[in-house]
Z-matrix of the N, CA and C atoms (Angstrom, degrees):
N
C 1 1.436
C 2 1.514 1 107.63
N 3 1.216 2 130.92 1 148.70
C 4 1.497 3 145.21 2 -161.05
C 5 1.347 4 118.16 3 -141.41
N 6 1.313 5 113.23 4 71.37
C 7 1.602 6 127.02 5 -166.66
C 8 1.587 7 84.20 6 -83.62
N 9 1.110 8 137.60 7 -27.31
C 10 1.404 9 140.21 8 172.19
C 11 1.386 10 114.40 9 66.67
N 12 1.277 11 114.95 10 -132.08
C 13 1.665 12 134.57 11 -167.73
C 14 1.538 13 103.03 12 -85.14
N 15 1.322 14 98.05 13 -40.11
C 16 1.583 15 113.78 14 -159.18
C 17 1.743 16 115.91 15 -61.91
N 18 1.833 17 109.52 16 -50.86
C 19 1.225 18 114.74 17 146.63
C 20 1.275 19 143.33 18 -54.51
N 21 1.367 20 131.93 19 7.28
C 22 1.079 21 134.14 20 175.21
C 23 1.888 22 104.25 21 -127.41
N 24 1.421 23 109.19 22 -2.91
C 25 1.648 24 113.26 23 159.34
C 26 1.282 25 98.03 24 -87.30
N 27 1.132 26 122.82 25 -21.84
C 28 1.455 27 104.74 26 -170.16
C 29 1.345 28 118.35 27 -95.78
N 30 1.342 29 111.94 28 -38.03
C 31 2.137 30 125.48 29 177.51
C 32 1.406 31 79.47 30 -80.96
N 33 1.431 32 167.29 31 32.85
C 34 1.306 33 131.89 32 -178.00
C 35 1.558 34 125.92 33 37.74
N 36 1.401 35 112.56 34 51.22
C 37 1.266 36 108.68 35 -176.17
C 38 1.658 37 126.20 36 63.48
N 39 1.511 38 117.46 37 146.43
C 40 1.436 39 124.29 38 165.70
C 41 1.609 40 126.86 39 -22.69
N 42 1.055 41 132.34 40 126.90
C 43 1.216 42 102.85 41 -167.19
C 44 2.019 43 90.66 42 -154.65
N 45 1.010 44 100.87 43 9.61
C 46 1.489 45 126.27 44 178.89
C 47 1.649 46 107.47 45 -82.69
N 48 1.517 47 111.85 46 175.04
C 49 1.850 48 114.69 47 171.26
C 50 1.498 49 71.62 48 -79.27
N 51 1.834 50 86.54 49 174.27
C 52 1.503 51 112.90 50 -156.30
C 53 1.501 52 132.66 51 14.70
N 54 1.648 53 125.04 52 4.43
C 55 0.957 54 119.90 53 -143.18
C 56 1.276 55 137.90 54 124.14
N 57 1.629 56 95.46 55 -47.07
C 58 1.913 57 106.15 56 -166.66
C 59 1.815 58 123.76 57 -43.95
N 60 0.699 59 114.67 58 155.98
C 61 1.693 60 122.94 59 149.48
C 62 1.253 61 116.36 60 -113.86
N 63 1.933 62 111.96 61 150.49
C 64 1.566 63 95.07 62 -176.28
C 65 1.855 64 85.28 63 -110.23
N 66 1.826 65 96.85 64 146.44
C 67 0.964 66 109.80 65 175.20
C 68 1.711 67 121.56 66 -120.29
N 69 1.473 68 107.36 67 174.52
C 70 1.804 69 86.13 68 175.16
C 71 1.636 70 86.21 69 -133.59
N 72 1.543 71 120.34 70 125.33
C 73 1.461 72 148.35 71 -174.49
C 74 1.370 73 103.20 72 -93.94
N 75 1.279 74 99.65 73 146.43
C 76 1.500 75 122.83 74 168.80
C 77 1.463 76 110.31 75 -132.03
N 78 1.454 77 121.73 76 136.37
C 79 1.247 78 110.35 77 162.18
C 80 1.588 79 106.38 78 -169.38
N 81 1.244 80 91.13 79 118.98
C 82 1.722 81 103.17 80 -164.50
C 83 1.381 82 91.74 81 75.67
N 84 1.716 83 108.39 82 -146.52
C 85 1.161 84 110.29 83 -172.58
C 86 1.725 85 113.85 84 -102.27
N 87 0.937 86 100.89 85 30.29
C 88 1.628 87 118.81 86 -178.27
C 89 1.302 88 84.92 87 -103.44
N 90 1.820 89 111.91 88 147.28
C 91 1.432 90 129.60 89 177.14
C 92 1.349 91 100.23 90 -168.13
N 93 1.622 92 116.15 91 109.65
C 94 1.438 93 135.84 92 153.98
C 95 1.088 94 137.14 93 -131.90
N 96 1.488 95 134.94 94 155.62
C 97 1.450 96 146.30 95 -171.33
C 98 1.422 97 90.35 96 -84.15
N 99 1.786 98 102.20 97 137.14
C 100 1.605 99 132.47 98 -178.21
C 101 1.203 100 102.10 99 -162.59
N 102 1.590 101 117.81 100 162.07
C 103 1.259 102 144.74 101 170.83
C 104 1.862 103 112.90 102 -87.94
N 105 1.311 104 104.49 103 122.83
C 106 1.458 105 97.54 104 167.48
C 107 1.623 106 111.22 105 -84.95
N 108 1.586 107 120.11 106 176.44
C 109 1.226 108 121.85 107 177.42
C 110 1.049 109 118.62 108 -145.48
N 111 1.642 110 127.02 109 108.99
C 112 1.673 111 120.89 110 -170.42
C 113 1.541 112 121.32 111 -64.69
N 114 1.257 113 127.07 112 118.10
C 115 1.449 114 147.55 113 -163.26
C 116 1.800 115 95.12 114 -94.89
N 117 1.359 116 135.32 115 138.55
C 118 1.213 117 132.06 116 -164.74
C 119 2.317 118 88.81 117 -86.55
N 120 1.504 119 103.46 118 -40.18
C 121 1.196 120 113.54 119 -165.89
C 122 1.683 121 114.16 120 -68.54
N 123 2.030 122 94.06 121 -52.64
C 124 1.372 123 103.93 122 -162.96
C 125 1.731 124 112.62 123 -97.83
N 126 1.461 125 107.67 124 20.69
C 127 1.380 126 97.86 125 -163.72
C 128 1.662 127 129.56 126 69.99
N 129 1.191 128 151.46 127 -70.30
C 130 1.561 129 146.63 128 161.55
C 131 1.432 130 94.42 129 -154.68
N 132 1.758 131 104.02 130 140.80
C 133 1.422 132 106.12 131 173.56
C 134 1.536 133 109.07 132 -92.83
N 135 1.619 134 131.40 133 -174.16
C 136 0.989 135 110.88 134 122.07
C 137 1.535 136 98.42 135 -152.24
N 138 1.963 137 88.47 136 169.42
C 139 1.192 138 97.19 137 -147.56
C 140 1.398 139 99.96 138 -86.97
N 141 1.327 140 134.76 139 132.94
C 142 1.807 141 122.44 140 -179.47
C 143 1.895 142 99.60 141 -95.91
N 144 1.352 143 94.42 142 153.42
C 145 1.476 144 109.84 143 -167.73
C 146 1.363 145 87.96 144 -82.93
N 147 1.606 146 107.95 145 170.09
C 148 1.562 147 117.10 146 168.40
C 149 1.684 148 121.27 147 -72.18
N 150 1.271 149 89.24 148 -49.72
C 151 1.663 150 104.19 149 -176.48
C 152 1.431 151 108.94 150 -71.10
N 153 1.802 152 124.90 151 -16.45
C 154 1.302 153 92.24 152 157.73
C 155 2.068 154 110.43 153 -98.28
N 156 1.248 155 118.38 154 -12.81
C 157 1.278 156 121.03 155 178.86
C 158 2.237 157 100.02 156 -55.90
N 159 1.482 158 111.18 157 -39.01
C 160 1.369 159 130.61 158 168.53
C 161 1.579 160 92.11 159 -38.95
N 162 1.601 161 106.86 160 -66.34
C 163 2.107 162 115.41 161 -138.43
C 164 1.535 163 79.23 162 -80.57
N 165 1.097 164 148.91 163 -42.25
C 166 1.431 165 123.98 164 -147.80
C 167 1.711 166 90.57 165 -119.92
N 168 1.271 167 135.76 166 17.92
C 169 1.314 168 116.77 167 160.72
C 170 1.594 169 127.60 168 88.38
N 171 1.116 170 117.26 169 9.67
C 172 1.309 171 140.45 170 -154.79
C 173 1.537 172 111.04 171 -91.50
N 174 0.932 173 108.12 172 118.12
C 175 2.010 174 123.88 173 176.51
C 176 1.364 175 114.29 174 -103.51
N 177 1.338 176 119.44 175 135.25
C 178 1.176 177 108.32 176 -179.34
C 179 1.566 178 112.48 177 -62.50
N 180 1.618 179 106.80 178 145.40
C 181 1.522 180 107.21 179 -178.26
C 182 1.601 181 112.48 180 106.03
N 183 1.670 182 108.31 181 -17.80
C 184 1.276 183 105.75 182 165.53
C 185 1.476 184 125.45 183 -71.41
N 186 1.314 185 95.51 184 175.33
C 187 1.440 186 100.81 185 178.58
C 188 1.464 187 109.17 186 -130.50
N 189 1.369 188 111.26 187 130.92
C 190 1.623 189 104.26 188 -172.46
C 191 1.624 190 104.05 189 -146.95
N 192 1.197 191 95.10 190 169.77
C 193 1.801 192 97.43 191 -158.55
C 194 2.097 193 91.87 192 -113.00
N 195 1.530 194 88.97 193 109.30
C 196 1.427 195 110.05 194 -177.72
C 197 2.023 196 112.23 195 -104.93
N 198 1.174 197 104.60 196 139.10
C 199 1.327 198 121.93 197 175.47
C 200 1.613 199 116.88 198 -106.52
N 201 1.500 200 112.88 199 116.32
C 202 1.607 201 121.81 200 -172.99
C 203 1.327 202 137.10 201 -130.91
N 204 1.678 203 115.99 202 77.17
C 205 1.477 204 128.56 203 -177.02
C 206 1.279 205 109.59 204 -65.61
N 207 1.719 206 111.83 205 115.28
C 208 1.321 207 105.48 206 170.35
C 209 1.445 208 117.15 207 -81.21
N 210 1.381 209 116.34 208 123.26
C 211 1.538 210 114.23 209 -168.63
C 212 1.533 211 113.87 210 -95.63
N 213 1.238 212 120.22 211 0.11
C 214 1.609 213 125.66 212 174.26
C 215 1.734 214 106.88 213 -94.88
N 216 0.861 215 114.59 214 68.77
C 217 1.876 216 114.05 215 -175.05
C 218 1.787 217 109.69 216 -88.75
């Protein structure tokens, strides 16, 4: 995921441990609170849980269409 430049003009930068932001994810019909993580290369990762990579079917290498409220503003 690539919240990029743009999210950190907008929160004023990282301001979390390592970095993180806490976010609240959607994907499919799975929806949980996680931490993003700024990547110098990829812009912010995040990390997907098993049990929802399990509920929505997900292999590594997919590509899936994720939803991300940053809830620390």
């Amino acid at each position: 995921m690539d919240l990029g430049r743009a999210a950190d003009r907008e929160l004023g930068g990282p301001s979390r441990g390592f970095g993180s932001m806490r976010v609240q994810v959607g994907v499919g019909a799975t929806t949980w609170r996680a931490s993003v993580f700024p990547d110098s290369t990829r812009g912010y990762v995040l990390p997907v849980k098993r049990a929802v990579r399990e509920a929505e079917k997900l292999d590594p290498g997919d590509v899936a269409r994720v939803t991300v409220t940053v809830l620390d503003l």
